[in-house]
TIRO-2110 file (N, C-alpha, C; in Angstrom, 1 decimal):
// TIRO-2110
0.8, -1.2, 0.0, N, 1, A
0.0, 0.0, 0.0, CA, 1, A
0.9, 1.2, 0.0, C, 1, A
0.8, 2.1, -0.5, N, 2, A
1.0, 3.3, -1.0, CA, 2, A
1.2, 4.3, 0.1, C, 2, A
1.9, 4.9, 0.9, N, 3, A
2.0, 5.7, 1.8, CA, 3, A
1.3, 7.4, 1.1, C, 3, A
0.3, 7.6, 2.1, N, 4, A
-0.2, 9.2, 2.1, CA, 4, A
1.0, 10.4, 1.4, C, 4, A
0.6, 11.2, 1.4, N, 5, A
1.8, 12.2, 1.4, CA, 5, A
2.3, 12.7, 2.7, C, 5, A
1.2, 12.9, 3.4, N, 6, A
1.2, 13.0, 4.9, CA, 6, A
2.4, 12.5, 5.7, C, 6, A
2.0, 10.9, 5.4, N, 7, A
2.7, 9.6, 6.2, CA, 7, A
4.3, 10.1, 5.5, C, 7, A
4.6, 10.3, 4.1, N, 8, A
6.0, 10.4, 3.9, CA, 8, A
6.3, 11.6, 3.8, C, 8, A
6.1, 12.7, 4.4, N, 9, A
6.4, 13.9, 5.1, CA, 9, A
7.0, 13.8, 6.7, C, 9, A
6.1, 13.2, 7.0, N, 10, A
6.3, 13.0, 8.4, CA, 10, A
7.7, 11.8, 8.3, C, 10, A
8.0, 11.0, 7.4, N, 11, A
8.9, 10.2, 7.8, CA, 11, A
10.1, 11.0, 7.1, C, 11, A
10.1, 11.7, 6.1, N, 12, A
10.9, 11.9, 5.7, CA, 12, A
11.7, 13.0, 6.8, C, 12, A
11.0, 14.5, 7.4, N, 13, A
11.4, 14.7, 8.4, CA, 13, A
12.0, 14.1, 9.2, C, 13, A
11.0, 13.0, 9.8, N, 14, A
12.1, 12.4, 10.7, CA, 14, A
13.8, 11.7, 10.6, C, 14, A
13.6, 11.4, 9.2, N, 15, A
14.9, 11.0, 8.7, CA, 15, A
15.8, 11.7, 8.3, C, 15, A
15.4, 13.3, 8.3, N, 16, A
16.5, 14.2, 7.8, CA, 16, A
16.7, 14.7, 9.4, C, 16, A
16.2, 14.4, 10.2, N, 17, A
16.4, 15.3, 11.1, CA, 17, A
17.9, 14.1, 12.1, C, 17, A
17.3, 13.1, 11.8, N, 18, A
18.3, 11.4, 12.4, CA, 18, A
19.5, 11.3, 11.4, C, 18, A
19.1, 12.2, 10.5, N, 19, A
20.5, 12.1, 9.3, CA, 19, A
21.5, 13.0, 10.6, C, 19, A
21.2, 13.9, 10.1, N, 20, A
22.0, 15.6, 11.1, CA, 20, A
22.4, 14.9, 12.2, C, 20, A
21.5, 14.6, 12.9, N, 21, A
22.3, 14.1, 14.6, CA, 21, A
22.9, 13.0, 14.5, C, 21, A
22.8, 12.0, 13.5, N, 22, A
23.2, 10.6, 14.0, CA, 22, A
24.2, 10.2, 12.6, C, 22, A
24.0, 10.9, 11.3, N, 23, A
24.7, 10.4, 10.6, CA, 23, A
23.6, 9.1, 9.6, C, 23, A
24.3, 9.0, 8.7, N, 24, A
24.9, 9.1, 7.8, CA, 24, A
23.9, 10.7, 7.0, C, 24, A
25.3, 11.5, 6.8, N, 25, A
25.0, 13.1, 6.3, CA, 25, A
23.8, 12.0, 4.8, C, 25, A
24.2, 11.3, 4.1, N, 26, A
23.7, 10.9, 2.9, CA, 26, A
22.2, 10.8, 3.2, C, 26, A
22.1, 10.4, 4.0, N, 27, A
20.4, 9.7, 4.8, CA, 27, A
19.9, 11.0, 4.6, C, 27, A
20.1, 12.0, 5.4, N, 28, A
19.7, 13.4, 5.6, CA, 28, A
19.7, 14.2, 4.5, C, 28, A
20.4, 14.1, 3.4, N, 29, A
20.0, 14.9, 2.1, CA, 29, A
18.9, 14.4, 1.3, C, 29, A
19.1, 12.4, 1.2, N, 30, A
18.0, 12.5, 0.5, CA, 30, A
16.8, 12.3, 1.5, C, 30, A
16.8, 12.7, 1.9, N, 31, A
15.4, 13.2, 2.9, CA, 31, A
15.2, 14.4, 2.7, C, 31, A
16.2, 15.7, 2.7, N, 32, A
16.2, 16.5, 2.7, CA, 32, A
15.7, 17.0, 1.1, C, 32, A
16.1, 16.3, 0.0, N, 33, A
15.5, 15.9, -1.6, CA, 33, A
13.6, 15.9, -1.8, C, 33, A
13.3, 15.1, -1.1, N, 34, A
12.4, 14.4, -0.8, CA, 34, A
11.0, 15.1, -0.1, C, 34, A
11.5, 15.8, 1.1, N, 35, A
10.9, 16.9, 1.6, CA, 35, A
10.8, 18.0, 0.5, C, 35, A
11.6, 18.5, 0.0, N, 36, A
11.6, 20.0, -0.9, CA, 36, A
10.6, 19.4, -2.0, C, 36, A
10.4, 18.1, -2.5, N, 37, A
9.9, 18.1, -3.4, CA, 37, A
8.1, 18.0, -3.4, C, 37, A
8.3, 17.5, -2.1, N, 38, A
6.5, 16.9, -1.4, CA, 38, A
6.3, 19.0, -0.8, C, 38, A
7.0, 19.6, -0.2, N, 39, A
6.7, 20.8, -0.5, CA, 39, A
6.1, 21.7, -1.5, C, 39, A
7.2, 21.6, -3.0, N, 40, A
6.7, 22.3, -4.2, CA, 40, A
5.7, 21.6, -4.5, C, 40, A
5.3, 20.6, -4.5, N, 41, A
4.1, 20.0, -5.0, CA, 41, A
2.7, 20.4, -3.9, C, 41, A
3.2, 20.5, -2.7, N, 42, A
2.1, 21.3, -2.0, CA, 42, A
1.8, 22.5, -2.0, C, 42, A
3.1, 23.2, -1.9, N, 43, A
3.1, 25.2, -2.3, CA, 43, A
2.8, 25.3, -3.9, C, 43, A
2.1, 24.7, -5.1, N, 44, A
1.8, 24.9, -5.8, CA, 44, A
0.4, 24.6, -5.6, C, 44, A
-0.4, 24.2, -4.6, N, 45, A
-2.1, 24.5, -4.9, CA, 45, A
-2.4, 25.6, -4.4, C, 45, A
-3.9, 25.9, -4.7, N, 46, A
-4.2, 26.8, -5.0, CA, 46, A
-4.2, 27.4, -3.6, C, 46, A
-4.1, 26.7, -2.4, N, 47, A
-4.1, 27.8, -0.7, CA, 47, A
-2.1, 27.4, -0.7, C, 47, A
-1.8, 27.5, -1.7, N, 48, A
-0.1, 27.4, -1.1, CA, 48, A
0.2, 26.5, 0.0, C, 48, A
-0.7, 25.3, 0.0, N, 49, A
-0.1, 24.6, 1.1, CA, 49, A
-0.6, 24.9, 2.6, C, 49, A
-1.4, 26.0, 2.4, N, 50, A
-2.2, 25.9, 4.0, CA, 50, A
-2.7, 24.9, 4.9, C, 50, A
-3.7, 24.3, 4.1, N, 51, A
-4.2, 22.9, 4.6, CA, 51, A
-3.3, 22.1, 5.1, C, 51, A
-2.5, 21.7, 4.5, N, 52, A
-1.9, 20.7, 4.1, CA, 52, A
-0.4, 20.7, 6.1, C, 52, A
0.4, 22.4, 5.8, N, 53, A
1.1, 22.6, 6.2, CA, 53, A
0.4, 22.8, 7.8, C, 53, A
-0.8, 23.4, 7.7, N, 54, A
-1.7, 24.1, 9.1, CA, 54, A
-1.5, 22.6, 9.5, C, 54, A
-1.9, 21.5, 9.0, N, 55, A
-2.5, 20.6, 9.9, CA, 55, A
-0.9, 19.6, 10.6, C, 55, A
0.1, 19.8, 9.8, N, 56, A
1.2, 19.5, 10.1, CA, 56, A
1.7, 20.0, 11.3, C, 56, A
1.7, 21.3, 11.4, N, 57, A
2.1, 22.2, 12.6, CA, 57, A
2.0, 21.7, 13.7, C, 57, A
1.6, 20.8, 14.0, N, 58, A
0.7, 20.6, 15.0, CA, 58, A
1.2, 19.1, 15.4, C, 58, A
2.0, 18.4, 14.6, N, 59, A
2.3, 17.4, 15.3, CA, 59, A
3.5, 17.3, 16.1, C, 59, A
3.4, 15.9, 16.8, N, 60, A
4.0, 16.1, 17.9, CA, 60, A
5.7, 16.4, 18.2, C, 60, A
5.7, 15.7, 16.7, N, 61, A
7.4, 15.7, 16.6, CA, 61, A
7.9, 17.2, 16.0, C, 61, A
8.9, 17.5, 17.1, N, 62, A
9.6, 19.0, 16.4, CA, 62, A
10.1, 19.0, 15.1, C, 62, A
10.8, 17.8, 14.5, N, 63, A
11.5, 18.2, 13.7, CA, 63, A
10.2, 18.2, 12.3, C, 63, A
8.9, 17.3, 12.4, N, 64, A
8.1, 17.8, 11.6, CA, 64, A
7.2, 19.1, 11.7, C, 64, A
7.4, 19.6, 13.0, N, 65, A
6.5, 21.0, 12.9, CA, 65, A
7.5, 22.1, 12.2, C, 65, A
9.0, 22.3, 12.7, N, 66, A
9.6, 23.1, 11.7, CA, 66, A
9.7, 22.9, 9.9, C, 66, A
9.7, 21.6, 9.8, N, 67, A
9.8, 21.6, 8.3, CA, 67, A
8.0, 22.3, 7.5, C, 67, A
7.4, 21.9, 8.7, N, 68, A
5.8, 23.0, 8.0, CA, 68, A
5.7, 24.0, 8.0, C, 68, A
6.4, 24.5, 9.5, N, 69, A
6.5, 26.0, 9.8, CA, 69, A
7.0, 26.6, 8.6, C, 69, A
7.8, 26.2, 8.1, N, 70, A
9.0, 26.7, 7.3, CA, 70, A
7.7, 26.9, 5.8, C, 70, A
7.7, 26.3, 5.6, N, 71, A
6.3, 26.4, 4.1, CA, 71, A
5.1, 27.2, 4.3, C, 71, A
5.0, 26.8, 5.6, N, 72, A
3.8, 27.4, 5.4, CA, 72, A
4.1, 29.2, 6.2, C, 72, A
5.3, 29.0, 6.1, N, 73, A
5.6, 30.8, 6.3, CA, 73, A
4.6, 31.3, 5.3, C, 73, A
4.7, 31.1, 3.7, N, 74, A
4.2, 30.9, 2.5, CA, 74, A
3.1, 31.6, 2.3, C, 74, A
2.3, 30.9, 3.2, N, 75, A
0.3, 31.2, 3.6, CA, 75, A
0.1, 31.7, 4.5, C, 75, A
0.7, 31.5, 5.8, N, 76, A
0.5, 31.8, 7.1, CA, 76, A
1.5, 32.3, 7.6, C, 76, A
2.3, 33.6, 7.2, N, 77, A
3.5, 33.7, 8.3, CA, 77, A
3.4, 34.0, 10.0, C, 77, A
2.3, 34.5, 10.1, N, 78, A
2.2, 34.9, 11.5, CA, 78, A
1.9, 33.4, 12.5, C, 78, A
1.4, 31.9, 11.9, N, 79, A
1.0, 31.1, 12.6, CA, 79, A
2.8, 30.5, 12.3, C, 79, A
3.2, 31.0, 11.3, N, 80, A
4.6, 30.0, 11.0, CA, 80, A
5.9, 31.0, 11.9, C, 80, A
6.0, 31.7, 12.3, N, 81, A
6.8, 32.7, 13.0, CA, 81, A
6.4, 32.0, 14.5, C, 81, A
5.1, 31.8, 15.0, N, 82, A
5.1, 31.4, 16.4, CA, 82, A
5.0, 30.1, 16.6, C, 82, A
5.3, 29.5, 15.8, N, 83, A
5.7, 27.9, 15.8, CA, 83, A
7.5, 28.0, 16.0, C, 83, A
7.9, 28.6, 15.3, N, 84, A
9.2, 29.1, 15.5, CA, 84, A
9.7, 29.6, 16.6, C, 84, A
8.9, 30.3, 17.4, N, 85, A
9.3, 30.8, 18.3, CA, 85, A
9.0, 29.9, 19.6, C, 85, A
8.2, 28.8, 19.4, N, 86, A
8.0, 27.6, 20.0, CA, 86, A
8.7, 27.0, 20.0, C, 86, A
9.4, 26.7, 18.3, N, 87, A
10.7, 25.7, 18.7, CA, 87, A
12.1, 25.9, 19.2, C, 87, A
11.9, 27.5, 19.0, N, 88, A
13.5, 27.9, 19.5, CA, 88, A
13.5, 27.5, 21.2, C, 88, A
12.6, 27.7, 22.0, N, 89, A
12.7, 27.7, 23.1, CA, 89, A
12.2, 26.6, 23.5, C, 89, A
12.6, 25.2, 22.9, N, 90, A
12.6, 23.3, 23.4, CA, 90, A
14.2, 23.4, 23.3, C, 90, A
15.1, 24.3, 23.3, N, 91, A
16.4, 24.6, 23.6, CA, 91, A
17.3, 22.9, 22.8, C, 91, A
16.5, 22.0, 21.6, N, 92, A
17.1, 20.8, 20.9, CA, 92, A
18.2, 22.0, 19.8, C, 92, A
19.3, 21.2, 19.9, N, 93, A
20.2, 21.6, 19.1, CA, 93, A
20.3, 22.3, 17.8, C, 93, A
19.3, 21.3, 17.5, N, 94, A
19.3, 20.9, 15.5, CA, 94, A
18.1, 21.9, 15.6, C, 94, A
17.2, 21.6, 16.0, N, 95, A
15.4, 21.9, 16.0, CA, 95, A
15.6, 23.6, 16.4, C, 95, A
15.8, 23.6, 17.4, N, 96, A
15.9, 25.3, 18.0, CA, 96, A
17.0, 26.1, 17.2, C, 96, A
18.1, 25.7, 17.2, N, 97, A
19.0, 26.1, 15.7, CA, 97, A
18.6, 26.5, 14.7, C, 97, A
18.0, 25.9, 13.7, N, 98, A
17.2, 26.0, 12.5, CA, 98, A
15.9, 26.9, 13.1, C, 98, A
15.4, 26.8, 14.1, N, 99, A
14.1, 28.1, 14.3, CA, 99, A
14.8, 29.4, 14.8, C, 99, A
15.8, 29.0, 15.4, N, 100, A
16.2, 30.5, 15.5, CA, 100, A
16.8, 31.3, 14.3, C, 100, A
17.6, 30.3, 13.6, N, 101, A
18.0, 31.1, 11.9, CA, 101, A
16.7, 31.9, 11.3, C, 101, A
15.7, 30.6, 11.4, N, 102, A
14.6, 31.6, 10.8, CA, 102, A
14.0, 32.5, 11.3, C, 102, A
13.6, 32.5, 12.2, N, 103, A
13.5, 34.0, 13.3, CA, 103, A
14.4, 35.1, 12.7, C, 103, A
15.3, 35.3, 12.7, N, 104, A
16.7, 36.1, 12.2, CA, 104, A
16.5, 36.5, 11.0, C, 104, A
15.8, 35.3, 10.1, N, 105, A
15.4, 36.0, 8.6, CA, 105, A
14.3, 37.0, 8.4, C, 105, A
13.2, 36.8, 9.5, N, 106, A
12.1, 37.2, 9.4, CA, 106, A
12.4, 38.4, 9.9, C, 106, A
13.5, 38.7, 11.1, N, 107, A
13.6, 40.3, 11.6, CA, 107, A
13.9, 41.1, 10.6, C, 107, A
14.9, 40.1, 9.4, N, 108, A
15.5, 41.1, 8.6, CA, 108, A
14.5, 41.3, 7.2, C, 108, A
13.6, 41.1, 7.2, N, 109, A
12.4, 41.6, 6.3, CA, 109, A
11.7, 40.1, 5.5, C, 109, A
11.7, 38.9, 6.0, N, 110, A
11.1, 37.6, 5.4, CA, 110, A
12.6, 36.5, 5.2, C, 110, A
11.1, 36.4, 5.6, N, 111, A
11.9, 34.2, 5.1, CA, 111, A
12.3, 33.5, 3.5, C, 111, A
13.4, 33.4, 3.2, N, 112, A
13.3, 33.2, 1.6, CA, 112, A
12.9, 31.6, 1.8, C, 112, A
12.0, 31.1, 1.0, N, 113, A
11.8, 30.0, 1.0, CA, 113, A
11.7, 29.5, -0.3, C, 113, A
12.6, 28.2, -0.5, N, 114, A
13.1, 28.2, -1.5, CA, 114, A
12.9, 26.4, -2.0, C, 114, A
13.0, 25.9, -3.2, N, 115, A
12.5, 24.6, -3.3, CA, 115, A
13.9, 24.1, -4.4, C, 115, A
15.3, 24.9, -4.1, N, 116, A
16.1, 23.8, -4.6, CA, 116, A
16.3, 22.8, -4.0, C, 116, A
END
């Protein structure tokens, strides 16, 4: 059976995020591949991925709420800025790292978000 897009968002996250901490860097890009691409295919309907990224936000693992936050800056920056600001302060390495970079983009006039 065919995994959701859902289901391999959520796994792929998790595997880019187990790449970074634990290695093998290779695991973590093509995850990181994989994610950008289930993104542009979601930031090309017609709500940019709202649906799709709002309902993500919300799950329990950090390293999948930042990778939604992140897109769904797109449609929602104000819900995608306080998810960020949520994950900077779980004080995780990788997770709070990456939310604080984006925080930092956003002071300096937006988030470039990007689908190479």
């Amino acid at each position: 059976m065919k995994k959701d897009v859902k289901e391999e968002f959520i796994e792929q996250a998790l595997r880019y995020i187990e790449g970074i901490k634990k290695g093998p860097l290779s695991k973590s890009h093509a995850a990181h591949k994989k994610l950008r691409k289930i993104c542009k295919l979601q930031c090309e309907a017609e709500d940019r991925g709202y649906q799709f990224f709002s309902e993500l936000i919300t799950h329990v693992e950090p390293a999948v709420r930042l990778w939604a936050a992140t897109f769904l800056y797109l449609s929602d920056p104000t819900t995608a800025t306080t998810e960020f600001q949520s994950l900077e302060k779980l004080k995780s390495p990788h997770i709070s790292g990456d939310a604080y970079l984006s925080l930092k983009e956003i002071e300096r006039g937006g988030l470039e978000v990007n689908f190479d």
